[in-house]
BAMAR-652763 format. One record per residue (C-alpha): x, y, z; residue in three letters; chain; residue number from 1. Coordinates in steps of 0.001 Angstrom, whole numbers, plus 524288, in hexadecimal, padded with zeros to 5 digits. Example, Ala and Ser with C-alpha at 12.3 -4.5 7.8 and 13.67 -1.06 7.14 Angstrom:
<torros>
+-------+-------+-------+-----+-------+-----+
:  east : north :    up : res : chain :   n :
+-------+-------+-------+-----+-------+-----+
: 8300C : 7EE6C : 81E78 : ALA :     A :   1 :
: 83566 : 7FBDC : 81BE4 : SER :     A :   2 :
+-------+-------+-------+-----+-------+-----+
</torros>
This chain:
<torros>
+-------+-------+-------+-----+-------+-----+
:  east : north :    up : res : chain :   n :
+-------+-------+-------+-----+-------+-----+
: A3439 : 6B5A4 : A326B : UNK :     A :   1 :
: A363B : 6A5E3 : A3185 : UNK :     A :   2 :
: A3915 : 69F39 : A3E03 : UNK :     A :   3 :
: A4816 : 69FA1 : A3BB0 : UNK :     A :   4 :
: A472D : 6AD6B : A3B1B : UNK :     A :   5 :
: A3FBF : 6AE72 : A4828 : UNK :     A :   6 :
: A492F : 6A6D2 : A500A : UNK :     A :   7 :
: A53E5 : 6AEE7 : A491C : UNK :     A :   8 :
: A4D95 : 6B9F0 : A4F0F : UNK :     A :   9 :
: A49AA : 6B2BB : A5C4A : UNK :     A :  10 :
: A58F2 : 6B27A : A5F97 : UNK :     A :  11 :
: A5D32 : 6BE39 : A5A90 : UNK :     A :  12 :
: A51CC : 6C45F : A6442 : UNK :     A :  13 :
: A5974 : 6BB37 : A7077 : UNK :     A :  14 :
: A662A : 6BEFB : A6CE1 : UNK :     A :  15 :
: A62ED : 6CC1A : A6C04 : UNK :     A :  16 :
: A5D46 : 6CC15 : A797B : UNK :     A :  17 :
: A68F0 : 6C508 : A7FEC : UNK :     A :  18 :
: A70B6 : 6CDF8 : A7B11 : UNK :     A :  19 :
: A6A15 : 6D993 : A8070 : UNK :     A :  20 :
: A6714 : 6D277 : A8D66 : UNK :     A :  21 :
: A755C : 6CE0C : A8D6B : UNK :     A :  22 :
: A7BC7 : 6DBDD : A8A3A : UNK :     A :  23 :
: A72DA : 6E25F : A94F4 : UNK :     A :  24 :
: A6D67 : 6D827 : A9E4C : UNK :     A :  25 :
: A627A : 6DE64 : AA658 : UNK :     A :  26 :
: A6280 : 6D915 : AB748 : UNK :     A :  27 :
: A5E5F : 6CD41 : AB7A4 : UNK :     A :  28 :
: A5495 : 6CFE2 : AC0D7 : UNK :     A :  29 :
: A4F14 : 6D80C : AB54A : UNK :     A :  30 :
: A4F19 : 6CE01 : AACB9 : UNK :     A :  31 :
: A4943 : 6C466 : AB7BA : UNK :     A :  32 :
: A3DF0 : 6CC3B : AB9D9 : UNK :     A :  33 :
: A3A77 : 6CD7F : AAA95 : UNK :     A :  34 :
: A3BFA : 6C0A2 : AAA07 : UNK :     A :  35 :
: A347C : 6BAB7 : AB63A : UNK :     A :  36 :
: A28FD : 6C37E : AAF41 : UNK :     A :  37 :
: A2A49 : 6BCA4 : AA170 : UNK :     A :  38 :
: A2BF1 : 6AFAD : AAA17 : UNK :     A :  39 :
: A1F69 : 6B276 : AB0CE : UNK :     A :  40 :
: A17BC : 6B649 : AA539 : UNK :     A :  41 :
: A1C12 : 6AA5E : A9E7A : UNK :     A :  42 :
: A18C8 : 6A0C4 : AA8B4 : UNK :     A :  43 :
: A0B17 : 6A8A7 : AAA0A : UNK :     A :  44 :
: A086D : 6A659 : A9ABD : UNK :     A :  45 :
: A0EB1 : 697B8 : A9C13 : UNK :     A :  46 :
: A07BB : 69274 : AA91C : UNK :     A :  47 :
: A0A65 : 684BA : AA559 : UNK :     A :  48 :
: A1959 : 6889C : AA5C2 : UNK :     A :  49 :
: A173C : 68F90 : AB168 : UNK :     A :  50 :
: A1279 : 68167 : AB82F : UNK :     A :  51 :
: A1A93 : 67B12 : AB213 : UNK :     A :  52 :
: A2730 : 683C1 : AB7E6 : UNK :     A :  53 :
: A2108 : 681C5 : AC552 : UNK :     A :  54 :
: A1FE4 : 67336 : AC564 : UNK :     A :  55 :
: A2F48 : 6713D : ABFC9 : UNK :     A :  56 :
: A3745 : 66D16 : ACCB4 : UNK :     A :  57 :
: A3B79 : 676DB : AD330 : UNK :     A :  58 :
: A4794 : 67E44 : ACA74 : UNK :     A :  59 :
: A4FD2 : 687DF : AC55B : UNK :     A :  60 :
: A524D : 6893C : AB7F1 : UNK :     A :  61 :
: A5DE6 : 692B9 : AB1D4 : UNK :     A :  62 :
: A599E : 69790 : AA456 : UNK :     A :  63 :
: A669D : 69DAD : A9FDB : UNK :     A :  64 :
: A649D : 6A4CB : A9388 : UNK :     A :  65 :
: A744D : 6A3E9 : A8F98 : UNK :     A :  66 :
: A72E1 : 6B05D : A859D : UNK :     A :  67 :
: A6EA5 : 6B901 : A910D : UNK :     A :  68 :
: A73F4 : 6BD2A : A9EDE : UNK :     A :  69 :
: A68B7 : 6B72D : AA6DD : UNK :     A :  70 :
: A6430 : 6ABAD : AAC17 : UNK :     A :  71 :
: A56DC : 6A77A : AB18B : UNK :     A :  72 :
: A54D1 : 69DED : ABB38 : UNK :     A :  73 :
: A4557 : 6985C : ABC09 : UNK :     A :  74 :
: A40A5 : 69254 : AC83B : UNK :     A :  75 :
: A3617 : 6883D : AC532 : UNK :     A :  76 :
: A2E79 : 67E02 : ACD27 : UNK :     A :  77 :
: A2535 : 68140 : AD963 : UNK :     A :  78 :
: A2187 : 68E82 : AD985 : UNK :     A :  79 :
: A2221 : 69A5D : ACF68 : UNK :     A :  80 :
: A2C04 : 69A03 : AC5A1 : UNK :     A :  81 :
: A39D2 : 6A2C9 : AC827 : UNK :     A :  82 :
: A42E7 : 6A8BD : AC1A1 : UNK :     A :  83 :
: A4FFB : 6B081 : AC466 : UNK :     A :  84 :
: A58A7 : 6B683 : AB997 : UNK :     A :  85 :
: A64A5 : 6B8F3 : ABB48 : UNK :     A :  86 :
: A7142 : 6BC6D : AB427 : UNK :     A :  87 :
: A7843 : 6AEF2 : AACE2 : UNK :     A :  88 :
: A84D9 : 6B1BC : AB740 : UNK :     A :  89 :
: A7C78 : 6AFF1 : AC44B : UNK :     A :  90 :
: A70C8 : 6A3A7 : ABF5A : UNK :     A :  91 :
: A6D06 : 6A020 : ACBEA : UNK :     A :  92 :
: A6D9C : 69012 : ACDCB : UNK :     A :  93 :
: A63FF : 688A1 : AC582 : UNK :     A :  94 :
: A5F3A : 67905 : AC578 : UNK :     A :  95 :
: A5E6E : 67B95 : AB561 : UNK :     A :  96 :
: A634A : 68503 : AABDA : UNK :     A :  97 :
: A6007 : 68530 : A9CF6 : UNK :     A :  98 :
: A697A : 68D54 : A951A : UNK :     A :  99 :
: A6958 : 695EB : A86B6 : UNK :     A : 100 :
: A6756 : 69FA7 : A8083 : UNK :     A : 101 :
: A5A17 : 6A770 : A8243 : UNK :     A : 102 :
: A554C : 6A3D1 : A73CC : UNK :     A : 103 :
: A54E3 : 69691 : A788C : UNK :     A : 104 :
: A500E : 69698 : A85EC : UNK :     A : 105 :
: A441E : 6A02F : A7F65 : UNK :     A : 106 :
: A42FB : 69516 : A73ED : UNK :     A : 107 :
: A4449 : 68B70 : A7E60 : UNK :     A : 108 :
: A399A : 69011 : A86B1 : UNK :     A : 109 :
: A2FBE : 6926C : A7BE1 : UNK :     A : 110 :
: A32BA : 683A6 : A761E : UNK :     A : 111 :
: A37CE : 68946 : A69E4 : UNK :     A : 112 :
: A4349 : 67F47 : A69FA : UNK :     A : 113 :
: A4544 : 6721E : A6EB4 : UNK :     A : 114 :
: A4D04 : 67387 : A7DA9 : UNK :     A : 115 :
: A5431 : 66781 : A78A9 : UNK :     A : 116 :
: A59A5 : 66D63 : A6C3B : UNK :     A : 117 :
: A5D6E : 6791C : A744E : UNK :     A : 118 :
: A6534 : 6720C : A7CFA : UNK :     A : 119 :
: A6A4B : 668F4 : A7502 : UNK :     A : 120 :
: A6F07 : 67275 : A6B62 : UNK :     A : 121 :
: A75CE : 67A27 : A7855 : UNK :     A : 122 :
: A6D16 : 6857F : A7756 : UNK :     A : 123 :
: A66FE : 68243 : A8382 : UNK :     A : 124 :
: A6D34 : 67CF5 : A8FA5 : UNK :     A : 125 :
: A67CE : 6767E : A9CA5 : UNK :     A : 126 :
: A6D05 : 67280 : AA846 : UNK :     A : 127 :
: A66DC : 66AD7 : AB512 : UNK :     A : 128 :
: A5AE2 : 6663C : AB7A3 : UNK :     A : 129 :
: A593B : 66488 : AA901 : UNK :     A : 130 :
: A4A76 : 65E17 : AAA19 : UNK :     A : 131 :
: A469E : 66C13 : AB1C3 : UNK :     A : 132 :
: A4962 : 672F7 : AA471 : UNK :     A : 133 :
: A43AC : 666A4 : A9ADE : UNK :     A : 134 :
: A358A : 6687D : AA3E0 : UNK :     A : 135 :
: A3669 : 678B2 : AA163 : UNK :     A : 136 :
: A3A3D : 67792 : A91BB : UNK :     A : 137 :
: A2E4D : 66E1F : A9040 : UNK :     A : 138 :
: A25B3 : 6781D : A9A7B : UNK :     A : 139 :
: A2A5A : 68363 : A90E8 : UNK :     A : 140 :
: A266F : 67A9C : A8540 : UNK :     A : 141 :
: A191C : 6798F : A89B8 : UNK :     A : 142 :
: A17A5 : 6861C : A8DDA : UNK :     A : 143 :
: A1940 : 68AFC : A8038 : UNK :     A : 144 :
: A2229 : 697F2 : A84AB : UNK :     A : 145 :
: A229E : 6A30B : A7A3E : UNK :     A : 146 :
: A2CDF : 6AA7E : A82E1 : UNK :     A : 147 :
: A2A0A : 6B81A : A79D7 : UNK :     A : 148 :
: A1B26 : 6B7F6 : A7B52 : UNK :     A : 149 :
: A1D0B : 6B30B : A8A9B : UNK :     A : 150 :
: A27B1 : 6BF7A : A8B4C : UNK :     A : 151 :
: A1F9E : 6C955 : A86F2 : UNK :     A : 152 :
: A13D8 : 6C630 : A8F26 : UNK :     A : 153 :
: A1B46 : 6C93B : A9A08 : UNK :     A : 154 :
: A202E : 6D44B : A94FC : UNK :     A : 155 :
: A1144 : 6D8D4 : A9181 : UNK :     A : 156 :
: A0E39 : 6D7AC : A9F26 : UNK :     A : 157 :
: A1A1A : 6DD8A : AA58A : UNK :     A : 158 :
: A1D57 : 6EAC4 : AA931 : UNK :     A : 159 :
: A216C : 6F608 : AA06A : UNK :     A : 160 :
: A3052 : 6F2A2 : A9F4B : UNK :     A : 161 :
: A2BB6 : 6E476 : A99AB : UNK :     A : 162 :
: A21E7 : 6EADE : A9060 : UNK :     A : 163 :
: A2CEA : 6F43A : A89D7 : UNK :     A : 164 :
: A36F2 : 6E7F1 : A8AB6 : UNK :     A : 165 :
: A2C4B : 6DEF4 : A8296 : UNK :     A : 166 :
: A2AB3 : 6EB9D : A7962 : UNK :     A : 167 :
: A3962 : 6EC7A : A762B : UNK :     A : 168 :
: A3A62 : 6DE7F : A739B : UNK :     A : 169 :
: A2EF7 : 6DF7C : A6C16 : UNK :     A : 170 :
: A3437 : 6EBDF : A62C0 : UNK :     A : 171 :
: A42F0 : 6E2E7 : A61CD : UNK :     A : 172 :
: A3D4A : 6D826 : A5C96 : UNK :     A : 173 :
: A32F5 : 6DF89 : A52DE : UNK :     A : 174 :
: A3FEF : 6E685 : A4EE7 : UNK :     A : 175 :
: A46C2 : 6D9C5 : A4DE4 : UNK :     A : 176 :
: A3A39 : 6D467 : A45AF : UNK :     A : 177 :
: A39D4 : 6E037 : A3C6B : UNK :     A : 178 :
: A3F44 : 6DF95 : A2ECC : UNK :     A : 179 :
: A4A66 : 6E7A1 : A2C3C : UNK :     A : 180 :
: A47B4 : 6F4A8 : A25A7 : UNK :     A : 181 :
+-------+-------+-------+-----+-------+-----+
</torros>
């Protein structure tokens, strides 16, 4: 499978996902604590990024994946990192907000493409304090984010729901990877 193909698939995987998140949205509060676990297994396995997040001025940043019905809003500077999901409708008040789909917020994060060609081609959108979210795209540059490997390490370590979740994703996309019969 050439690299083509592998992005090919890469999407298809996202879209896929929206589309089941999006026809059958779980609470957010659901989703929030899944992802505060992810969050905190990442930031474990990236300590760097972890510093990094604390010493940013004190902020909120709105990552609003526009494909699904969520929003996340990080807290960064003194103190532990935060985050609250909610649903897109009820995004509590933010100082920044980065917009697109969740391909390119995931490609974003793990420095597969260039922030600037993302939002330059309108795939990516940001709004206020717009040096907040330069200082995290070069922090998640460094920090050298696979967000797949960082995902299922959490999921390794989390209870049994977590476990079956990473073993369903893991049977969809062996199925997806499989040559027809």
């Amino acid at each position: 499978m050439d690299l083509s193909e592998r992005r090919e698939l890469r999407q298809t995987l996202f879209q896929f996902a929206a589309a089941a998140i999006s026809a059958a949205p779980p609470p957010a509060r659901i989703v929030e604590f899944g992802l505060g676990r992810a969050a905190a297994a990442l930031l474990h396995r990236h300590p760097d990024l972890a510093k990094g997040l604390r010493a940013l001025p004190a902020t909120r940043i709105a990552i609003d994946p526009t494909d699904l019905p969520y929003s996340v809003t990080i807290h960064v500077g003194a103190g532990p990192v935060r985050l609250r999901v909610s649903r897109t409708a009820t995004t509590p008040p933010a100082d920044a907000k980065i917009s697109g789909t969740i391909a390119a917020l995931t490609d974003l994060a793990e420095g597969r493409v260039d922030g600037d060609a993302l939002f330059f081609s309108r795939l990516l959108a940001i709004e206020g304090k717009t040096e907040v979210v330069v200082e995290l795209r070069n922090m998640l540059e460094r920090a050298e984010i696979a967000v797949g490997p960082d995902l299922l390490a959490a999921c390794a370590a989390a209870p049994g729901p977590a476990r079956r979740l990473r073993r369903m994703a893991a049977n969809l996309v062996a199925a997806r990877l499989s040559p027809a019969p």
